[in-house]
PARO-939033 format. One record per residue (C-alpha): residue number from 1; x, y, z. Coordinates in nm, 2 decimals, always signed. Example, Ala and Ser with C-alpha at 12.3 -4.5 7.8 and 13.67 -1.06 7.14 Angstrom:
<sites>
1 / +1.23 / -0.45 / +0.78
2 / +1.37 / -0.11 / +0.71
</sites>
This chain:
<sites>
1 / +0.00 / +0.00 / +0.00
2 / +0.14 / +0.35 / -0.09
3 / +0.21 / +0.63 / +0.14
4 / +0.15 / +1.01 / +0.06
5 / +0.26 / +1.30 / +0.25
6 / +0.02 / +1.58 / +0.37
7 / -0.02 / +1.78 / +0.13
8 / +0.24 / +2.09 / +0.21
9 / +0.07 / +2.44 / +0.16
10 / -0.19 / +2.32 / +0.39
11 / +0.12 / +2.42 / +0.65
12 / +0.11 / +2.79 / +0.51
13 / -0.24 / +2.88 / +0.64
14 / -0.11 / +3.02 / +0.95
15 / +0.12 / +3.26 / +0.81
16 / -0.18 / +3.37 / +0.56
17 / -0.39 / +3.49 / +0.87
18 / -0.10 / +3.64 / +0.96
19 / -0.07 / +3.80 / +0.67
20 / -0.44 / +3.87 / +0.64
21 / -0.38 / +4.14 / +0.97
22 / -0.17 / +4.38 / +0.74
23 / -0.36 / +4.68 / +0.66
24 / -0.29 / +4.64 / +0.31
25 / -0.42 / +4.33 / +0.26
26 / -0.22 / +3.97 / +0.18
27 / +0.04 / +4.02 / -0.13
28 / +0.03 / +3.67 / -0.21
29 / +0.32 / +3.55 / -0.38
30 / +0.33 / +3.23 / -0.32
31 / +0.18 / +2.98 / -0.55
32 / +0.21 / +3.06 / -0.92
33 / -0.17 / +3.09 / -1.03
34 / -0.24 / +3.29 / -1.32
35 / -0.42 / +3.61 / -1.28
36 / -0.42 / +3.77 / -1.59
37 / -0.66 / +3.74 / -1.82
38 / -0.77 / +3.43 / -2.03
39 / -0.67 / +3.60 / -2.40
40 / -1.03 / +3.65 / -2.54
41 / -0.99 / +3.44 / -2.90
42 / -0.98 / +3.09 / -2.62
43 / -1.23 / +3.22 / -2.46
44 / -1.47 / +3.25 / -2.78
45 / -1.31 / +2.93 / -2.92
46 / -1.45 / +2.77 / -2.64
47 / -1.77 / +2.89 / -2.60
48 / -1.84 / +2.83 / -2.99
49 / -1.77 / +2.39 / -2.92
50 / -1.98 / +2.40 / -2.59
51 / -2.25 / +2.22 / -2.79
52 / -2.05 / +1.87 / -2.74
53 / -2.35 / +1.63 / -2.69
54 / -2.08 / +1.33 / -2.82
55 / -1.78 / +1.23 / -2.64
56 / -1.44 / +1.36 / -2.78
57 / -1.15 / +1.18 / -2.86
58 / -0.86 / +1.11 / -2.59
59 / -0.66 / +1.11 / -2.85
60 / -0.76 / +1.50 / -2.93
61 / -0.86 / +1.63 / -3.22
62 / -0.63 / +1.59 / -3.58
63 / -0.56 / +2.01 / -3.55
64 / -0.52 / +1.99 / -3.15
65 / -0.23 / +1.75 / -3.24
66 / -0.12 / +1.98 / -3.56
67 / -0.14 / +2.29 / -3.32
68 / +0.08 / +2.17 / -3.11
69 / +0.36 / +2.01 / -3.36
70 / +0.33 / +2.33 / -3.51
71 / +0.41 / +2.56 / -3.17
72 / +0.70 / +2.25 / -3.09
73 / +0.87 / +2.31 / -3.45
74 / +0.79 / +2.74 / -3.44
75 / +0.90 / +2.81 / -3.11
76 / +1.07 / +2.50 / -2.92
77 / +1.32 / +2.43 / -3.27
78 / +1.17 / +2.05 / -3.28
79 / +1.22 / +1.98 / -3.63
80 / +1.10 / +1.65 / -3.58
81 / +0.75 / +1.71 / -3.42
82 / +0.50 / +1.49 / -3.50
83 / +0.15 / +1.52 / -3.47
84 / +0.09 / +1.16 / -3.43
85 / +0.32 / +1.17 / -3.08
86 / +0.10 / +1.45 / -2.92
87 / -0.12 / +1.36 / -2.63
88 / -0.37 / +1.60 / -2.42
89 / -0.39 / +1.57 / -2.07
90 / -0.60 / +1.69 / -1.82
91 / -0.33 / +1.93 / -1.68
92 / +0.04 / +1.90 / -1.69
93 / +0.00 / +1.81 / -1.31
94 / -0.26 / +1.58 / -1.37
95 / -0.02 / +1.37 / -1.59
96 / +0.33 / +1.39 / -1.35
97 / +0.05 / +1.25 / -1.11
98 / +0.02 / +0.95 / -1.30
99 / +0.25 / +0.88 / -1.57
100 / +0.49 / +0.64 / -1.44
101 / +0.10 / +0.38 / -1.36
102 / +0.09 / +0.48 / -1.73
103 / +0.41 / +0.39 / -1.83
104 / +0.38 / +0.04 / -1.65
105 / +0.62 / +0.14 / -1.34
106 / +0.54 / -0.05 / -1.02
107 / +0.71 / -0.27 / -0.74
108 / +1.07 / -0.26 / -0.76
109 / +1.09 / -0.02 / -1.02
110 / +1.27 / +0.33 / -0.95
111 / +1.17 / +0.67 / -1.04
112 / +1.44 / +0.92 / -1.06
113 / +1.39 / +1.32 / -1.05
114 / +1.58 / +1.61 / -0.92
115 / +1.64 / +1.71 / -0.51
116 / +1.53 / +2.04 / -0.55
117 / +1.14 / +1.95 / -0.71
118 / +0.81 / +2.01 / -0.74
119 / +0.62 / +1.73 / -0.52
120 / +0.41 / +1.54 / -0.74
121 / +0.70 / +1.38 / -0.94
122 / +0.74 / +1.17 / -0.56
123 / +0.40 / +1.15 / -0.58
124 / +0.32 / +0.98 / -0.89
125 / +0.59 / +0.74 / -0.81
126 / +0.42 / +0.67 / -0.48
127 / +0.11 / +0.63 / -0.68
128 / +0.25 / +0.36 / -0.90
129 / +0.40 / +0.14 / -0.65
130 / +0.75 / +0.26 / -0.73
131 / +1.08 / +0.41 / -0.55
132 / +1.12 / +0.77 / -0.56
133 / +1.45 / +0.89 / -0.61
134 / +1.57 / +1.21 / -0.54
135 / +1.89 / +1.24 / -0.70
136 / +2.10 / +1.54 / -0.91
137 / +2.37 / +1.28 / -1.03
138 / +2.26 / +0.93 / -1.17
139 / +2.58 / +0.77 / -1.12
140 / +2.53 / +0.79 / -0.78
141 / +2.27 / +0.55 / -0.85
142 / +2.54 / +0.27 / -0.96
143 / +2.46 / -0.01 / -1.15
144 / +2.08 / +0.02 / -1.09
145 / +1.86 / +0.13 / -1.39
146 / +1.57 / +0.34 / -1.31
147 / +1.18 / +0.29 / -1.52
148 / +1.19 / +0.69 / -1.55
149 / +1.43 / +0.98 / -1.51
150 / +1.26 / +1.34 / -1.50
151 / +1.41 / +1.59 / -1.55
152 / +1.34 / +1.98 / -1.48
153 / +1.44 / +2.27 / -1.70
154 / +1.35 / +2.53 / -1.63
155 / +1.34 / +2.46 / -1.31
156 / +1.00 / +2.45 / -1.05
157 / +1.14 / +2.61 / -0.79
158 / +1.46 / +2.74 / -0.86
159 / +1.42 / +2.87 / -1.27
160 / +1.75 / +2.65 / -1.32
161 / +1.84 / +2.60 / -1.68
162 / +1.99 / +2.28 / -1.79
163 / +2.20 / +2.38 / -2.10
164 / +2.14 / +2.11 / -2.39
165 / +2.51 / +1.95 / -2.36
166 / +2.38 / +1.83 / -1.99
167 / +2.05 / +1.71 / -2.14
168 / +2.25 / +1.51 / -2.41
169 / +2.43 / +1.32 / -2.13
170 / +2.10 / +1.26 / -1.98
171 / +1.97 / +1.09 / -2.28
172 / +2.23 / +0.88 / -2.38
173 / +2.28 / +0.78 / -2.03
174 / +1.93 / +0.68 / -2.07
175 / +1.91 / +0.50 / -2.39
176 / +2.22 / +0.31 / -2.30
177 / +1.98 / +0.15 / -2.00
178 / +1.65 / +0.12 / -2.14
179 / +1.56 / +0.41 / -1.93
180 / +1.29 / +0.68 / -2.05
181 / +1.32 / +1.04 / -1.99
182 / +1.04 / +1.25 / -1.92
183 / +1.11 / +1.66 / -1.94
184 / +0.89 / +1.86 / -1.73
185 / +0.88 / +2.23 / -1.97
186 / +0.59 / +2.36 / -1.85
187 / +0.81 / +2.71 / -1.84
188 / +1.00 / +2.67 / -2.17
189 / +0.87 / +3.02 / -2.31
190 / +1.00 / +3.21 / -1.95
191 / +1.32 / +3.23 / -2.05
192 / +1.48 / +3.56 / -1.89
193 / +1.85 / +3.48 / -1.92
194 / +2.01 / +3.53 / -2.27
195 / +2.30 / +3.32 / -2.22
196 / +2.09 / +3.04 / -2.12
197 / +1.81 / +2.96 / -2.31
198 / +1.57 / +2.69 / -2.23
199 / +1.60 / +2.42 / -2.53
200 / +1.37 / +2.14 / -2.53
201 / +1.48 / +1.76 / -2.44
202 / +1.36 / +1.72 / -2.82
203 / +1.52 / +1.97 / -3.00
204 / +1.75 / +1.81 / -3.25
205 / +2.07 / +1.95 / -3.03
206 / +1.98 / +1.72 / -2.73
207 / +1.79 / +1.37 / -2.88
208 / +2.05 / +1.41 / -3.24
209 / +1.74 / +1.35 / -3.40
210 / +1.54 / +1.08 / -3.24
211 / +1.28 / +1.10 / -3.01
212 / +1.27 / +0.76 / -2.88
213 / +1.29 / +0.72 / -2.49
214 / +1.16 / +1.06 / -2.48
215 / +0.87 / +1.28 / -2.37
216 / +0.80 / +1.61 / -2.30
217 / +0.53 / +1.74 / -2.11
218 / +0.42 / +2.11 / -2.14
219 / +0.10 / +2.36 / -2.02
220 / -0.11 / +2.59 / -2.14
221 / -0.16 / +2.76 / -1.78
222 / +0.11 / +2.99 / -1.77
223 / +0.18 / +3.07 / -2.14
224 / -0.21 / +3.15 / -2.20
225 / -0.37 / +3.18 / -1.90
226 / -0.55 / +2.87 / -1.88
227 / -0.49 / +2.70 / -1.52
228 / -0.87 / +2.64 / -1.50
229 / -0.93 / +2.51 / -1.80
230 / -0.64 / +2.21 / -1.73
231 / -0.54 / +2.18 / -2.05
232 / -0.17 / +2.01 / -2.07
233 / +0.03 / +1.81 / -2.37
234 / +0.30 / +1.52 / -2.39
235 / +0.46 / +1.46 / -2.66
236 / +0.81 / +1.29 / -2.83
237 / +0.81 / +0.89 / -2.89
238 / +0.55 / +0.74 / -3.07
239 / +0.54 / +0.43 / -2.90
240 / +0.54 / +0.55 / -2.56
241 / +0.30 / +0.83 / -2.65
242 / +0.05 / +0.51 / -2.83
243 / +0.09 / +0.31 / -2.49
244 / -0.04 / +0.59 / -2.23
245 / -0.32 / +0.69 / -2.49
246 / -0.45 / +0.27 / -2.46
247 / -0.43 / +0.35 / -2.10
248 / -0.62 / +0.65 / -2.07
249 / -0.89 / +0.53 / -2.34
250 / -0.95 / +0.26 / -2.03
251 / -0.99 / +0.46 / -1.80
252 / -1.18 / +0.76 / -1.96
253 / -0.89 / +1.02 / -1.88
254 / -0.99 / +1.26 / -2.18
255 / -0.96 / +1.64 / -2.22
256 / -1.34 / +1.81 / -2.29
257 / -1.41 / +1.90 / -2.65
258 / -1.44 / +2.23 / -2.53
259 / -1.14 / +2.28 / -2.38
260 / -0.94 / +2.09 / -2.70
261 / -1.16 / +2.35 / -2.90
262 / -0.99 / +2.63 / -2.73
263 / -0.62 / +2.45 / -2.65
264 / -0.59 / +2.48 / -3.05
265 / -0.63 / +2.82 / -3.08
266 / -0.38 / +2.91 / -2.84
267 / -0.09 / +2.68 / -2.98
268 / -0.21 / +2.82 / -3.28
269 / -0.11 / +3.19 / -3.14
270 / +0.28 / +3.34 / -3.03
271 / +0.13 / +3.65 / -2.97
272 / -0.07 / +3.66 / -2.66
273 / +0.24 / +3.45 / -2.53
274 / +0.45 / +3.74 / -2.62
275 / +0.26 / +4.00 / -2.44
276 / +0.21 / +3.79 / -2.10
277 / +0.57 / +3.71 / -2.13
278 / +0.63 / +4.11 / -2.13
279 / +0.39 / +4.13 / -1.83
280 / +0.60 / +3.86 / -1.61
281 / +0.93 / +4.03 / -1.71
282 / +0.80 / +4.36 / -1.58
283 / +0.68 / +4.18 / -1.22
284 / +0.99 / +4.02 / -1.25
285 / +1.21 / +4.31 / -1.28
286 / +1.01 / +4.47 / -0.98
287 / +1.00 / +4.23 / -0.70
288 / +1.38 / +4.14 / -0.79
289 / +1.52 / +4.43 / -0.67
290 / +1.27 / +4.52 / -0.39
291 / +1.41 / +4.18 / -0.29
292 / +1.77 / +4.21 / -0.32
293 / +1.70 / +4.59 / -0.17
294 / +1.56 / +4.39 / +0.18
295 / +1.88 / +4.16 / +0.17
296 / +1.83 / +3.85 / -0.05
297 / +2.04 / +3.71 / -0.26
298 / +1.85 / +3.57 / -0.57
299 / +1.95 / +3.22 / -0.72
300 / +1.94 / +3.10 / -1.07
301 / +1.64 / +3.25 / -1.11
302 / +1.77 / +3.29 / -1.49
303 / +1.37 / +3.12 / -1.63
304 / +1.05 / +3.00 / -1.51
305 / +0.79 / +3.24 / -1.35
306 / +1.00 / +3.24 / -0.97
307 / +1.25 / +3.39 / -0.79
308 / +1.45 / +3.14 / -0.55
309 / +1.57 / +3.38 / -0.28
310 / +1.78 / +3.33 / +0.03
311 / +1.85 / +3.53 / +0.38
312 / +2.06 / +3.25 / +0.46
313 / +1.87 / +3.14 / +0.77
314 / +1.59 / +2.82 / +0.78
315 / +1.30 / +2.89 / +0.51
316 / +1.01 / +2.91 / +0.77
317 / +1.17 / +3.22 / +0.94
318 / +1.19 / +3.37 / +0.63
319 / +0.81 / +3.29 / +0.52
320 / +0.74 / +3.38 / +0.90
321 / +0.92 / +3.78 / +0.85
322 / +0.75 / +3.84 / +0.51
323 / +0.41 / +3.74 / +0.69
324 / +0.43 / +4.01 / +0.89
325 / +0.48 / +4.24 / +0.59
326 / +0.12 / +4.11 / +0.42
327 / +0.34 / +3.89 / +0.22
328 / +0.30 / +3.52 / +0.12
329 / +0.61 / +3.31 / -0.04
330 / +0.65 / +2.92 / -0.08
331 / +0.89 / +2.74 / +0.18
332 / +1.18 / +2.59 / -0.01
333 / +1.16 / +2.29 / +0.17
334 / +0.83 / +2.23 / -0.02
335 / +1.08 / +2.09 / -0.28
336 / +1.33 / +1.87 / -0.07
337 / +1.59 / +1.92 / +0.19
338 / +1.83 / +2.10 / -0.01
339 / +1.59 / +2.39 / -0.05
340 / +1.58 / +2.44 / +0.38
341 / +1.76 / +2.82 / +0.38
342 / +1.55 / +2.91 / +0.05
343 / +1.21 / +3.06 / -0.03
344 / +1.00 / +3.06 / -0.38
345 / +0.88 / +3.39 / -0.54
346 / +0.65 / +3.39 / -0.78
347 / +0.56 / +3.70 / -1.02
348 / +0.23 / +3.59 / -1.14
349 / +0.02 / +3.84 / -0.91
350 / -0.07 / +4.13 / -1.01
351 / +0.06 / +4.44 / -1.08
352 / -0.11 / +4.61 / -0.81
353 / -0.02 / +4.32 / -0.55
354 / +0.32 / +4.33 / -0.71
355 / +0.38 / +4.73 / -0.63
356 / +0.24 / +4.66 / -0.30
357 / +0.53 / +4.39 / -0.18
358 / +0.78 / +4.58 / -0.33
359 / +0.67 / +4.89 / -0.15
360 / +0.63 / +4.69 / +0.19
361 / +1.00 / +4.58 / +0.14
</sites>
């Protein structure tokens, strides 16, 4: 029987009453929920398919899958992208959740994924049967060969970017032991750092042109504003892509026609991307130096929609001295051990709640 841990923000409610007794109200910068505007061609798409009286396709629709080949060769460099690999999910989180039970992990198998993560990777392992590992080198694993290896980049928490020549070592690493590799990219487009671009696991630089014993898993949450419609995307090898759609016609795991209706219209679209990326680099630019200003030091931090920020002293102290500033942050330890002396910042509130912090700081 598996095990799951409580779940973690249920531990920041105190410190949100204790924010809620600032006269200004709670600046909540904590978890990254979009609160910008869903971009008003989605919205329309998905009002004109809400006459769905027949079931719609796990599989997704033939331009849902083009769509999103499309954005993976236009913006991510995938040369290769097919739209016979693409799967919709109910939510990138829905599918960490339970990808390795669709992959076939269980007993004795071992899922791998960074020490510094976001939760549900451990989760789903938990889920399946299987071992979690926690691990930022895989030859400290030896001569055991993990079911799946996730990696992170960028990063959720710390905005980390894994340049492509350490993704190629993942890979072959990989392939040389019948391992697969999932890459969480949910942040892919929030790049902030020149010098280090994200680059997908399936760009031609890190798979040299296969996608076999790959996937990629991506979101349109952040990028369009569409957390509450849970609309999410694997894609990379055929076969593996073929096995977890058997699974989820089983079990009835599809995505609303609606909601594929409007997913297409936004991997369809750069613009609106382009214009909330604008909006995150201006919070971004704003709570980074009202931060540094109060006496953090900002980590890596170079992508994604956080700040990974350090006092040097335990996490809760920190979360406990913004609190009484009206200001809510994510413990680092939310994400493992390693992340004990750091806190997460995200810049997806508004601009208003944004000033407000900075201000307060």
């Amino acid at each position: 029987m598996f095990t799951l841990p409580d779940f973690p923000w249920d531990r920041v409610q105190p410190y949100r009453d204790r924010a809620a007794r600032h006269p200004g109200g709670v600046a909540d910068l904590s978890i990254g929920t979009p609160v910008d505007p869903t971009p008003e061609f989605v919205r329309a798409a998905l009002a004109a398919a809400a006459d769905a009286p027949g079931y719609p396709a796990t599989y997704g629709t033939p331009r849902l899958r083009e769509a999103v080949a499309g954005w993976a060769r236009r913006r991510l460099g995938v040369a290769g992208a097919d739209p016979d690999a693409v799967l919709p999910v109910i939510g990138s989180k829905e599918l960490v959740a339970w990808l390795p039970t669709l992959l076939g992990a269980g007993p004795g198998d071992r899922v791998v994924f960074p020490e510094l993560a976001y939760p549900t990777y451990d989760v789903g392992a938990r889920l399946a049967g299987a071992e979690p590992v926690a691990t930022d080198g895989l030859l400290a694993l030896g001569p055991v060969t993990p079911k799946i290896v996730w990696v992170n980049s960028p990063s959720n928490p710390t905005g980390k970017v894994l340049p492509a020549e350490h993704l190629r070592k993942v890979v072959a690493w990989a392939r040389e032991r019948g391992a697969i590799v999932v890459s969480d990219e949910c942040y892919v487009e929030f790049g902030w750092d020149p010098a280090r671009p994200p680059i997908s696991v399936l760009h031609p630089d890190v798979c040299e042109g296969s996608h076999e014993g790959l996937l990629a898993v991506n979101s349109l949450s952040k990028r369009s504003n569409m957390a509450g419609y849970r609309a999410g995307v694997v894609m990379g090898d055929p076969a593996l892509v073929k096995r977890m759609l058997e699974v989820r016609k089983h079990a009835g795991m599809i995505v609303p026609a609606p909601v594929q209706a409007a997913m297409t219209v936004a991997f369809e679209d750069d613009a609106h991307v382009d214009e909330q990326r604008a909006r995150y680099a201006r919070r971004r630019e704003v709570l980074r130096a009202a931060f540094e200003r109060h006496g953090f030091r900002i980590d890596h931090s170079e992508a994604s929609l956080y700040l990974w920020a350090t006092r040097d002293e335990p996490c809760w102290d920190t979360v406990g001295h913004l609190a009484d500033l009206g200001i809510i942050v994510g413990p680092g330890e939310f994400y493992g051990p390693a992340g004990g002396r750091h806190v997460r910042i995200s810049f997806t509130a508004t601009d208003e709640r944004v000033a407000a912090a900075a201000e307060r700081l």
